[in-house]
PDB file of N, CA, C and O in Angstrom:
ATOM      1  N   UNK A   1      -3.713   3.684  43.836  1.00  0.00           N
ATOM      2  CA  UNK A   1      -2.461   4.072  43.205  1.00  0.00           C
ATOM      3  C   UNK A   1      -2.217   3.291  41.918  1.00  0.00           C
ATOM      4  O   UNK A   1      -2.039   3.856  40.839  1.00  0.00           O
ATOM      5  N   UNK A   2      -2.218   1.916  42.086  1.00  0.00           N
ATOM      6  CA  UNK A   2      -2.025   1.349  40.853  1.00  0.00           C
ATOM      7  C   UNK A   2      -3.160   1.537  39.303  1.00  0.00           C
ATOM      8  O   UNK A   2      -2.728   1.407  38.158  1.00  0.00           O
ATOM      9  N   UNK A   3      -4.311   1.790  39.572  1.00  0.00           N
ATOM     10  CA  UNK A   3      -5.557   2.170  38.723  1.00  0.00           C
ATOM     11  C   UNK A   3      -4.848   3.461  38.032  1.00  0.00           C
ATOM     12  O   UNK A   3      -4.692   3.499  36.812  1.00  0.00           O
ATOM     13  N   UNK A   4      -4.410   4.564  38.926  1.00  0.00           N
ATOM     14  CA  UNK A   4      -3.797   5.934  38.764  1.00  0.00           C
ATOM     15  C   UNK A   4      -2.866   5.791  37.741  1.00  0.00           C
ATOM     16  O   UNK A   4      -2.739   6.522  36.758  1.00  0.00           O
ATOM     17  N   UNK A   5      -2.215   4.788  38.039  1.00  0.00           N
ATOM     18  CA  UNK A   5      -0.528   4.845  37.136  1.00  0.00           C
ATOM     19  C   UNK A   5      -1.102   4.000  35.676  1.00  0.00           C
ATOM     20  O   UNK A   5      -0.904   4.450  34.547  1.00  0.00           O
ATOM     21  N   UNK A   6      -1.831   2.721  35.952  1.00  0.00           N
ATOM     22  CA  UNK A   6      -2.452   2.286  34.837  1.00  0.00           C
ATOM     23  C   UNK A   6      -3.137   3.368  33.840  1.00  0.00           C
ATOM     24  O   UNK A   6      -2.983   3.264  32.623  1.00  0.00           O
ATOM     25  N   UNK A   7      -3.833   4.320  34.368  1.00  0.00           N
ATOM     26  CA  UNK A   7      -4.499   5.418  33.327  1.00  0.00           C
ATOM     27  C   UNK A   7      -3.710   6.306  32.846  1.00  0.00           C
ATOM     28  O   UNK A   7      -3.932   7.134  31.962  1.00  0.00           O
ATOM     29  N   UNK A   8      -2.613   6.082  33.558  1.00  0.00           N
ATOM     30  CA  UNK A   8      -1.765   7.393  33.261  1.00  0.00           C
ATOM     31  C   UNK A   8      -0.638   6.290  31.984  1.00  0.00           C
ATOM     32  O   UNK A   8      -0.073   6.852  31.046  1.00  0.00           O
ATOM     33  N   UNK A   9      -0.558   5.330  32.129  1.00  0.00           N
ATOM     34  CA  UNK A   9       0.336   4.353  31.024  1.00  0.00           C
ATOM     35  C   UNK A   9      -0.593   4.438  29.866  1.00  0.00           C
ATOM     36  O   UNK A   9      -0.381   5.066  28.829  1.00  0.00           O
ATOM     37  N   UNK A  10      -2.008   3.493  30.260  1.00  0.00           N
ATOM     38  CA  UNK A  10      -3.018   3.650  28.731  1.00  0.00           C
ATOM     39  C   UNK A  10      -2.791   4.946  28.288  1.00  0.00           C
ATOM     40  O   UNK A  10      -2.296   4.895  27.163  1.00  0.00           O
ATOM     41  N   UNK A  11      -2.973   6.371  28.779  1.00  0.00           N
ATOM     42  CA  UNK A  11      -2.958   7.747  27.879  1.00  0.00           C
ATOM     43  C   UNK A  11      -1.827   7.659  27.380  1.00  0.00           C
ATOM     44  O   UNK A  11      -1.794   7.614  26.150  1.00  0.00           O
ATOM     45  N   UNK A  12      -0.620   7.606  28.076  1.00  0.00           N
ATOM     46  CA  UNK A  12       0.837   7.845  26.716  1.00  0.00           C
ATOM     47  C   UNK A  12       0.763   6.966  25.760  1.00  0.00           C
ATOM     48  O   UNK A  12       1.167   7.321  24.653  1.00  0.00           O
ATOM     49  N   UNK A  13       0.227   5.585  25.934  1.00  0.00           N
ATOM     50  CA  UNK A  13       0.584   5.065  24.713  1.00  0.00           C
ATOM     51  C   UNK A  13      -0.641   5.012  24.020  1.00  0.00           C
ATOM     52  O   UNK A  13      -0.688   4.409  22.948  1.00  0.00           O
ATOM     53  N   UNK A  14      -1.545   5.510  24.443  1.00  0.00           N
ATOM     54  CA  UNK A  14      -2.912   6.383  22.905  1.00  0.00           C
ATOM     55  C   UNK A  14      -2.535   7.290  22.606  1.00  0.00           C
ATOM     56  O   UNK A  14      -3.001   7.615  21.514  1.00  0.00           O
ATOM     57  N   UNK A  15      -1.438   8.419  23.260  1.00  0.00           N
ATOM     58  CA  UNK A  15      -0.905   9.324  22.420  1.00  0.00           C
ATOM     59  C   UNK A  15       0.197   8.828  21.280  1.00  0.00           C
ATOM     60  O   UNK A  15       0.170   9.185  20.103  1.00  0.00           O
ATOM     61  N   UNK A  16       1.138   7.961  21.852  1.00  0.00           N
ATOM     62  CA  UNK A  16       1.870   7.202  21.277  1.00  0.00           C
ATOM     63  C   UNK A  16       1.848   7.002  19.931  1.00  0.00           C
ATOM     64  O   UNK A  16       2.506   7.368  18.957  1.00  0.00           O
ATOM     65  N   UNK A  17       0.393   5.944  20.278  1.00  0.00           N
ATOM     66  CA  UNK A  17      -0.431   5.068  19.088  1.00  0.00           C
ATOM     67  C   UNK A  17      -0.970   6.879  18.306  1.00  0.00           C
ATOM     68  O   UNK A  17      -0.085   7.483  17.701  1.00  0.00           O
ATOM     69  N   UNK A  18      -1.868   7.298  18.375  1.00  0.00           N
ATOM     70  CA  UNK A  18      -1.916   8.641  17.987  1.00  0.00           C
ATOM     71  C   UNK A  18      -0.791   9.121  16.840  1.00  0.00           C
ATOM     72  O   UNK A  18      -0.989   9.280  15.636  1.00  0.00           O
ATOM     73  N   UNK A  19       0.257   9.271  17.478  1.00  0.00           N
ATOM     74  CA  UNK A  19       1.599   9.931  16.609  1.00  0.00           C
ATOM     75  C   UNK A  19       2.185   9.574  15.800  1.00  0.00           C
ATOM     76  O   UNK A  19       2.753  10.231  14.928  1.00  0.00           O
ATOM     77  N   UNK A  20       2.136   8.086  16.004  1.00  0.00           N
ATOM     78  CA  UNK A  20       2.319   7.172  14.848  1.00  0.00           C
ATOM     79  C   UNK A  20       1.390   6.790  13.784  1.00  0.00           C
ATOM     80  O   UNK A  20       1.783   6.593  12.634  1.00  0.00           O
ATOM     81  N   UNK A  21      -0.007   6.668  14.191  1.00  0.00           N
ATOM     82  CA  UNK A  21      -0.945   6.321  13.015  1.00  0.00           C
ATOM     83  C   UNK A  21      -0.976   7.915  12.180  1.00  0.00           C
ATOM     84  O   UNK A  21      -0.944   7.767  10.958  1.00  0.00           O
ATOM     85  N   UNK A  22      -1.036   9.453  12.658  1.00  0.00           N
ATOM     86  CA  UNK A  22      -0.552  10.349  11.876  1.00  0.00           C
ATOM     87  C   UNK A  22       0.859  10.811  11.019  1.00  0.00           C
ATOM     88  O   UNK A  22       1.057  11.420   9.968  1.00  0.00           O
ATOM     89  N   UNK A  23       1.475  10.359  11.762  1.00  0.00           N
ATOM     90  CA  UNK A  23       2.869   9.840  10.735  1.00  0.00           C
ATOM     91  C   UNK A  23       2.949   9.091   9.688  1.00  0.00           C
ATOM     92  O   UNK A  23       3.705   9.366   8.756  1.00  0.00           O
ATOM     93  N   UNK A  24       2.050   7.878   9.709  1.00  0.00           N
ATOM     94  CA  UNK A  24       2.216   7.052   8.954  1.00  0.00           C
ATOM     95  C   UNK A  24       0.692   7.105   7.720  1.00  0.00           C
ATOM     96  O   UNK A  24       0.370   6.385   6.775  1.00  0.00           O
ATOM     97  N   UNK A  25      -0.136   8.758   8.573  1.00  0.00           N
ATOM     98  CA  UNK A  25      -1.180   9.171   7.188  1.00  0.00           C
ATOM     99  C   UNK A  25      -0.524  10.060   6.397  1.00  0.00           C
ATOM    100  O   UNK A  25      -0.914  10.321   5.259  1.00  0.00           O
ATOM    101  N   UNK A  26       0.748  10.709   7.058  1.00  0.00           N
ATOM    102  CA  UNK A  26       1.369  11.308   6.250  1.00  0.00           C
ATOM    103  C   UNK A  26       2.233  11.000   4.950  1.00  0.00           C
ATOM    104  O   UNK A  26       2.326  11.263   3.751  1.00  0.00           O
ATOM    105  N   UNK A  27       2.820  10.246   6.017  1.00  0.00           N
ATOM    106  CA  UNK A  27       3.922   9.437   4.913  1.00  0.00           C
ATOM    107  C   UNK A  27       3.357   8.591   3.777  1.00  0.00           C
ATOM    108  O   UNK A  27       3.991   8.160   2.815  1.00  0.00           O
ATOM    109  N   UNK A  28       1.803   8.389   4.096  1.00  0.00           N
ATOM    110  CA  UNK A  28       1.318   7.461   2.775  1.00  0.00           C
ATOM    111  C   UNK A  28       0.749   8.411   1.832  1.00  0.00           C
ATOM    112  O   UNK A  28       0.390   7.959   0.745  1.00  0.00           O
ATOM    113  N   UNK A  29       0.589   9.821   2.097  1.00  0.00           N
ATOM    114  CA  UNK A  29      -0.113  10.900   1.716  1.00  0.00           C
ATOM    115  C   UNK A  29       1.208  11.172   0.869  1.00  0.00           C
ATOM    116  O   UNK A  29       1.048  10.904  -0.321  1.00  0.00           O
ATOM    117  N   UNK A  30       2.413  11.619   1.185  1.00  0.00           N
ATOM    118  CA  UNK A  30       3.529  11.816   0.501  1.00  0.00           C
ATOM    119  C   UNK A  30       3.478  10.835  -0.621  1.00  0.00           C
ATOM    120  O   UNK A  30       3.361  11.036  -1.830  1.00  0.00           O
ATOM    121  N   UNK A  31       3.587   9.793   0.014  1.00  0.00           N
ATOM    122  CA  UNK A  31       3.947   8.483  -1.323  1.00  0.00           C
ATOM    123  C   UNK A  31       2.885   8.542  -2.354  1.00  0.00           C
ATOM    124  O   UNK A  31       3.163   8.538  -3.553  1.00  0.00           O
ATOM    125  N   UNK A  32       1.974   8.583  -2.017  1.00  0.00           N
ATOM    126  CA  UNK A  32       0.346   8.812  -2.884  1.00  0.00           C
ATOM    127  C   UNK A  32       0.794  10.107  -4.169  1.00  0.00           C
ATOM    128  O   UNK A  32       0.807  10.036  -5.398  1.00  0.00           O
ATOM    129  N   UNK A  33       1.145  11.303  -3.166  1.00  0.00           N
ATOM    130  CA  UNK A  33       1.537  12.444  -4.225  1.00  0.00           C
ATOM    131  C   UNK A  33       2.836  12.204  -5.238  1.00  0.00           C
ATOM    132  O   UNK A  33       3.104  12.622  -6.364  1.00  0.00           O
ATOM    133  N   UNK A  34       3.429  11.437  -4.409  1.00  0.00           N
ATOM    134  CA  UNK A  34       4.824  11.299  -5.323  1.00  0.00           C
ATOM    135  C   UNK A  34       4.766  10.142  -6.537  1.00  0.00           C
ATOM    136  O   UNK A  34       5.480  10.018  -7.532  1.00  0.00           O
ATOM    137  N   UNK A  35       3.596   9.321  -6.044  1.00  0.00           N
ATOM    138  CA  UNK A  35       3.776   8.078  -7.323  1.00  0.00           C
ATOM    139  C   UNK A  35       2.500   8.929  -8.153  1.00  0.00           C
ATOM    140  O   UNK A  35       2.030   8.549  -9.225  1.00  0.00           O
ATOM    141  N   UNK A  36       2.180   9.825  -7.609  1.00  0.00           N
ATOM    142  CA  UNK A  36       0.862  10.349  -9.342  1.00  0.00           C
ATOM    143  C   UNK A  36       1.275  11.126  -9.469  1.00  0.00           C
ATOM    144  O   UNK A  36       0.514  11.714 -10.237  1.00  0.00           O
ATOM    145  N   UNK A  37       2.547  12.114  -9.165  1.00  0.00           N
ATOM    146  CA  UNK A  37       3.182  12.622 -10.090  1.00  0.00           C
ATOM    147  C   UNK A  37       4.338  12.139 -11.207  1.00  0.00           C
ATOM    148  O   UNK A  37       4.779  12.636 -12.243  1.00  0.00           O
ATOM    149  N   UNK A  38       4.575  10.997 -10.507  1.00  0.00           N
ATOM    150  CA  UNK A  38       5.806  10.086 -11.324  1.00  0.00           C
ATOM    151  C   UNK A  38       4.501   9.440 -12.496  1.00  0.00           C
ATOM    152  O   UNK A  38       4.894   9.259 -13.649  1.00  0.00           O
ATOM    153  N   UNK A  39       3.213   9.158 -12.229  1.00  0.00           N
ATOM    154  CA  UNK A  39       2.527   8.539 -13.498  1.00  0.00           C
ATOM    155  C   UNK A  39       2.098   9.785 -14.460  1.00  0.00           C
ATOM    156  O   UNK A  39       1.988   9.772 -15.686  1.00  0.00           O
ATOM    157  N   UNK A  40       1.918  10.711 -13.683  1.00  0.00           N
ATOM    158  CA  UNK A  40       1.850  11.669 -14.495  1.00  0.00           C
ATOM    159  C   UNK A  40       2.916  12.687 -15.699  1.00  0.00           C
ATOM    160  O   UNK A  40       2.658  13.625 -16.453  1.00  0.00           O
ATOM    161  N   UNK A  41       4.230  11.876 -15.358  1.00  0.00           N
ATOM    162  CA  UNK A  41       5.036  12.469 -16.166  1.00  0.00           C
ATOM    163  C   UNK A  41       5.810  11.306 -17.052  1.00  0.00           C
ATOM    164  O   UNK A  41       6.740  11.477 -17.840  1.00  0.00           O
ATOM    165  N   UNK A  42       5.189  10.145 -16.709  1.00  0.00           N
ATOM    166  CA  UNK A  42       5.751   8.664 -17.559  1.00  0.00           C
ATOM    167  C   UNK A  42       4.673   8.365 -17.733  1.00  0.00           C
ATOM    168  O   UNK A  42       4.432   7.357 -17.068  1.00  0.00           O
ATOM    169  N   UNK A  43       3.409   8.861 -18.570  1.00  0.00           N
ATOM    170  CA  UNK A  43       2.066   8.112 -18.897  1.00  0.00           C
ATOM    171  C   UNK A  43       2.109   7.212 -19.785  1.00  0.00           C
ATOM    172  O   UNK A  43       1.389   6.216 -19.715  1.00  0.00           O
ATOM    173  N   UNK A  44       2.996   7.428 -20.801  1.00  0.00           N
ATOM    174  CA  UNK A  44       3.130   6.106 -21.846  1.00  0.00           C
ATOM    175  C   UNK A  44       4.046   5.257 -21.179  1.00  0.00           C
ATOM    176  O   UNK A  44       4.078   4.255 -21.894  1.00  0.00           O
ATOM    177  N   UNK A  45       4.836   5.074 -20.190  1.00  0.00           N
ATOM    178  CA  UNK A  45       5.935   4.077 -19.617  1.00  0.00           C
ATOM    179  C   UNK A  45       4.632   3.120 -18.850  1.00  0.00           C
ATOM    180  O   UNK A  45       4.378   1.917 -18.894  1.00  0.00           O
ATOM    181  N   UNK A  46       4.076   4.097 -18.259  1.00  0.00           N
ATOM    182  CA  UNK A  46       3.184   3.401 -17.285  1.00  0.00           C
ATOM    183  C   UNK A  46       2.167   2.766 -17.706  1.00  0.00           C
ATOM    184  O   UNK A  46       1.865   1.736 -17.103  1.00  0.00           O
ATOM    185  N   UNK A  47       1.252   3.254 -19.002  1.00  0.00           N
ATOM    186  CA  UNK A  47       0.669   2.298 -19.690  1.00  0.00           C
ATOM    187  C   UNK A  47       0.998   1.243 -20.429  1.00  0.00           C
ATOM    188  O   UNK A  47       0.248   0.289 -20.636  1.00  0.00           O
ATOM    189  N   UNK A  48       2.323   1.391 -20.928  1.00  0.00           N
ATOM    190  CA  UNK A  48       3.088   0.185 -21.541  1.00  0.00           C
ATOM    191  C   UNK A  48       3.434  -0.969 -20.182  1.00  0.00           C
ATOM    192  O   UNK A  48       3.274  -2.185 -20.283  1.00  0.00           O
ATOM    193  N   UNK A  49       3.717  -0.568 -19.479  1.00  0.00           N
ATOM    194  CA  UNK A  49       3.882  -1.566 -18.466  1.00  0.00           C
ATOM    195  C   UNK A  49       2.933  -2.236 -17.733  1.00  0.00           C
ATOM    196  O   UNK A  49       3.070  -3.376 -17.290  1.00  0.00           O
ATOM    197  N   UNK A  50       1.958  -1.520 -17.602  1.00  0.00           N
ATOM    198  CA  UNK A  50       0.206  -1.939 -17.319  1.00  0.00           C
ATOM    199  C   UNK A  50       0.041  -3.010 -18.080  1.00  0.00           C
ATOM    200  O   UNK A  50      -0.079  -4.123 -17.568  1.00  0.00           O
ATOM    201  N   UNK A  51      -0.003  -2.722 -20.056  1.00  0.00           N
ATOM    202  CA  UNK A  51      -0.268  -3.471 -20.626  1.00  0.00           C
ATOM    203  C   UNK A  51       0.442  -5.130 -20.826  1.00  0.00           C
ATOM    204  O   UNK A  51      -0.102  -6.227 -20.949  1.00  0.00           O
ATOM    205  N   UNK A  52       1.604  -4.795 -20.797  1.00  0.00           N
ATOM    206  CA  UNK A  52       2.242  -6.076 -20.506  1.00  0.00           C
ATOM    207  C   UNK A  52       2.561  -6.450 -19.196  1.00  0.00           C
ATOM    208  O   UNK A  52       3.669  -6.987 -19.194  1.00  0.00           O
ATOM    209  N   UNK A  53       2.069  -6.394 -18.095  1.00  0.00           N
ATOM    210  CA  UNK A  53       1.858  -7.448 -16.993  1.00  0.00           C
ATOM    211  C   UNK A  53       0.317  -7.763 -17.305  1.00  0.00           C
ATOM    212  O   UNK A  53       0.045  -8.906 -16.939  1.00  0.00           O
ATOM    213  N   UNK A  54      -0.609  -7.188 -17.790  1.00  0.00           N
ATOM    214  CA  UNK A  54      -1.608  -7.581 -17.833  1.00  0.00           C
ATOM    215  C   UNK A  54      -1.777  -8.770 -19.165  1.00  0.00           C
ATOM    216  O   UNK A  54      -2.729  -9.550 -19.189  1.00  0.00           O
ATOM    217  N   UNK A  55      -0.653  -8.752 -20.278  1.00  0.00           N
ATOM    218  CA  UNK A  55      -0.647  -9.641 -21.157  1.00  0.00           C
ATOM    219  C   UNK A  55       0.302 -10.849 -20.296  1.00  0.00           C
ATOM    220  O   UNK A  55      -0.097 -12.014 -20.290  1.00  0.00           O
ATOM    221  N   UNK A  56       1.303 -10.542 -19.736  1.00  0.00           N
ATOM    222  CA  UNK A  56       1.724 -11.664 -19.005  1.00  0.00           C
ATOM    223  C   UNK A  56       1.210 -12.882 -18.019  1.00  0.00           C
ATOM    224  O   UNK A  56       1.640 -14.023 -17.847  1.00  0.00           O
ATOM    225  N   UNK A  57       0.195 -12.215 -17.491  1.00  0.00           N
ATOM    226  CA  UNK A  57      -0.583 -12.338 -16.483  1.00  0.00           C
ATOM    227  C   UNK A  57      -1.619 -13.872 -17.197  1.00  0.00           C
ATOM    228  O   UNK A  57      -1.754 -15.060 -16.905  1.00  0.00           O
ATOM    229  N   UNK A  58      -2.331 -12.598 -18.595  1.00  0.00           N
ATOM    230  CA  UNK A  58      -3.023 -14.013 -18.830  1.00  0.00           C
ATOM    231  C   UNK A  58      -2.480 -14.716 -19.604  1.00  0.00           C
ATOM    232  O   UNK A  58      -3.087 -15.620 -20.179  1.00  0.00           O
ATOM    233  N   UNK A  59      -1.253 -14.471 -19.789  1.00  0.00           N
ATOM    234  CA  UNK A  59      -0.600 -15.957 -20.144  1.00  0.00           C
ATOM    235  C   UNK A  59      -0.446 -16.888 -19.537  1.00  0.00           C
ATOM    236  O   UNK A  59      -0.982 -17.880 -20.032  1.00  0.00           O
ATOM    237  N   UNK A  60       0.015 -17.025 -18.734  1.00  0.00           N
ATOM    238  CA  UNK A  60       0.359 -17.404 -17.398  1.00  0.00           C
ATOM    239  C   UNK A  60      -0.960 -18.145 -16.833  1.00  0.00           C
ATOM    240  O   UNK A  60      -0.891 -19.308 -16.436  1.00  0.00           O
ATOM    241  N   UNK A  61      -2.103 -17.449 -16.819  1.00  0.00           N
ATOM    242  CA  UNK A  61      -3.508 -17.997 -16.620  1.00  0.00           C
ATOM    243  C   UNK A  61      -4.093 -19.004 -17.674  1.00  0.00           C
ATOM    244  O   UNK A  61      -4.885 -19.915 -17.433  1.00  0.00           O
ATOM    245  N   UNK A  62      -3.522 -18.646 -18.956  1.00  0.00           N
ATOM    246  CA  UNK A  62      -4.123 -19.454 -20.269  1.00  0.00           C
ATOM    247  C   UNK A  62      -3.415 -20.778 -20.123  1.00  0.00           C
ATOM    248  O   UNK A  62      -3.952 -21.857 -20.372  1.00  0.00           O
ATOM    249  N   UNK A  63      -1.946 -20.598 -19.624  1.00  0.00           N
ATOM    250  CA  UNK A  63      -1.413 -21.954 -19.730  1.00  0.00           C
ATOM    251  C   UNK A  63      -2.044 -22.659 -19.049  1.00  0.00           C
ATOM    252  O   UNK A  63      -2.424 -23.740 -19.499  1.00  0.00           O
ATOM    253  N   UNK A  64      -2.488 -22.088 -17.167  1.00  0.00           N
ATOM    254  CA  UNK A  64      -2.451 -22.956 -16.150  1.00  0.00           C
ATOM    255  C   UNK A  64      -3.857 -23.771 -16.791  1.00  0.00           C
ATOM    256  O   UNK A  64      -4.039 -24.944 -16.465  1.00  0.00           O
ATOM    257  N   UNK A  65      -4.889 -23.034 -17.772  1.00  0.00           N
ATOM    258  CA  UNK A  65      -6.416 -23.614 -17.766  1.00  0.00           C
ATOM    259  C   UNK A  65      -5.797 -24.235 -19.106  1.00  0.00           C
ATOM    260  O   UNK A  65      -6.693 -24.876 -19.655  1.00  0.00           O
ATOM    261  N   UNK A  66      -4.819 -24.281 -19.714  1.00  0.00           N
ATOM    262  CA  UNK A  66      -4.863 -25.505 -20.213  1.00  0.00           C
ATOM    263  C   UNK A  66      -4.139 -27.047 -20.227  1.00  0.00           C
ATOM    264  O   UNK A  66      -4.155 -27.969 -21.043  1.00  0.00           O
ATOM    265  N   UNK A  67      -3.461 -26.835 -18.824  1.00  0.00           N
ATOM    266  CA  UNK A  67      -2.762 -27.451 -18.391  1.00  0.00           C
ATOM    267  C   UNK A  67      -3.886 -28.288 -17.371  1.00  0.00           C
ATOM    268  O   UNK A  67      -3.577 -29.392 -16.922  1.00  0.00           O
ATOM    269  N   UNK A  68      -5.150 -27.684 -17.069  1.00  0.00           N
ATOM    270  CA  UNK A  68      -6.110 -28.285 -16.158  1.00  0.00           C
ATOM    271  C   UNK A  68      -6.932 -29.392 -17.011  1.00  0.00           C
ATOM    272  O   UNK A  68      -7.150 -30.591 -16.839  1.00  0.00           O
ATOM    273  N   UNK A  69      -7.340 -28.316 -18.151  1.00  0.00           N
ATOM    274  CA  UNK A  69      -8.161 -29.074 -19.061  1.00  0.00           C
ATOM    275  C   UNK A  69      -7.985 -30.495 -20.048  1.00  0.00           C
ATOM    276  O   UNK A  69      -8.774 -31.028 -20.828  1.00  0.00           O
ATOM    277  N   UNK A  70      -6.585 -30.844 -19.640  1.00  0.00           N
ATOM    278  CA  UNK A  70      -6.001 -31.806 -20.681  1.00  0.00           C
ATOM    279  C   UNK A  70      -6.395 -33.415 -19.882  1.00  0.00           C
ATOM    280  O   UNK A  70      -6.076 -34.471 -20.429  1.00  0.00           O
TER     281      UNK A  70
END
């Protein structure tokens, strides 16, 4: 009896687990479509902003290596 009820607990919650890991391919599938259509209609916002975290970035890096090197 107890083996019985144990197999019968593991299956609901692999269906469980199941319903949720497809929920949550969905919902990243949504977000996926919704942020490349948002880059796709702000392409210069989005490259301007690319470009300056990526200039920030190595600033930020230039100081720390010369703050090492001294």
């Amino acid at each position: 009896m107890k083996t019985k009820d144990i197999l019968e607990q593991t299956d609901q919650t692999a269906k469980q687990v199941k319903s949720l890991y497809n929920r949550a391919v969905e919902k990243t599938c949504e977000g996926s479509k919704a942020a490349d259509e948002l880059l796709h209609h702000h392409t210069y916002k989005t490259l301007a902003t690319g470009m300056l975290m990526g200039v920030v970035t190595g600033y930020i890096l230039a100081q720390k290596c010369r703050c090492c090197s001294r």
